[in-house]
C-alpha positions in Angstrom: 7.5 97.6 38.7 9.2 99.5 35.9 11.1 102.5 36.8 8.9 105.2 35.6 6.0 103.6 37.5 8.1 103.9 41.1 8.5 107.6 40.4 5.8 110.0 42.1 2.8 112.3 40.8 5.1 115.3 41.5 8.1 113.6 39.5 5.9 112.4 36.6 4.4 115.7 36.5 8.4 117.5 36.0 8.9 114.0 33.3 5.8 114.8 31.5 6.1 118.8 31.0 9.9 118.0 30.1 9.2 115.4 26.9 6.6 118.8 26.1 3.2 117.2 27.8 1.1 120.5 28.5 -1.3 121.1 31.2 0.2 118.0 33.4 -1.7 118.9 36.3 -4.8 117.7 34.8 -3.8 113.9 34.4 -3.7 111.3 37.0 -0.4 109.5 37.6 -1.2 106.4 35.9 -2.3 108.9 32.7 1.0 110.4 32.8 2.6 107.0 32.6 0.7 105.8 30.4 1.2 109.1 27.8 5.1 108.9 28.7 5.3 105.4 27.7 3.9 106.6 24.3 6.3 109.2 24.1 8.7 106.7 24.1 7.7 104.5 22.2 7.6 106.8 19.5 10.4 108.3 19.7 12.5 104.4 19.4 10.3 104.3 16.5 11.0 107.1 14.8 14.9 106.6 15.7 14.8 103.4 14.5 13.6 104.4 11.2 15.5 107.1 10.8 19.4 105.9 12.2 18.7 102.1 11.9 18.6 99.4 14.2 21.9 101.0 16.1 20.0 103.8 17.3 17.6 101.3 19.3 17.3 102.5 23.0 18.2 106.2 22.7 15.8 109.1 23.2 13.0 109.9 25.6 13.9 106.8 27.7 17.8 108.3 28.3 16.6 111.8 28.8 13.7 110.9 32.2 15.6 108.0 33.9 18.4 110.6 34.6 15.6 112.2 36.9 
């Protein structure tokens, strides 16, 4: 088990309206992980493409496991 997947509804929820998820309270937790593993996976995307390979495993990631 991953570590956003061991965090609770109620932690998710905080995750989610941090990387700018609205209405969180609508989604069930395993909607929330799902949509936060998105985020993140856009966002090394997009960082890859913009700063190179270097910049592989910053963003979104860094910011919610410091919760």
């Amino acid at each position: 088990m991953g570590l956003i997947e061991s965090k609770n509804l109620s932690d998710l929820r905080e995750i989610a309206k941090l990387a700018g998820i609205k209405s969180v309270t609508k989604y069930k937790k395993a909607e929330l992980i799902s949509m936060l593993m998105d985020l993140e996976s856009q966002n090394e995307q997009s960082k890859r493409s913009e700063d190179g390979p270097a910049a592989a495993g910053s963003g979104l990631a860094d910011d919610w496991r410091n919760i």
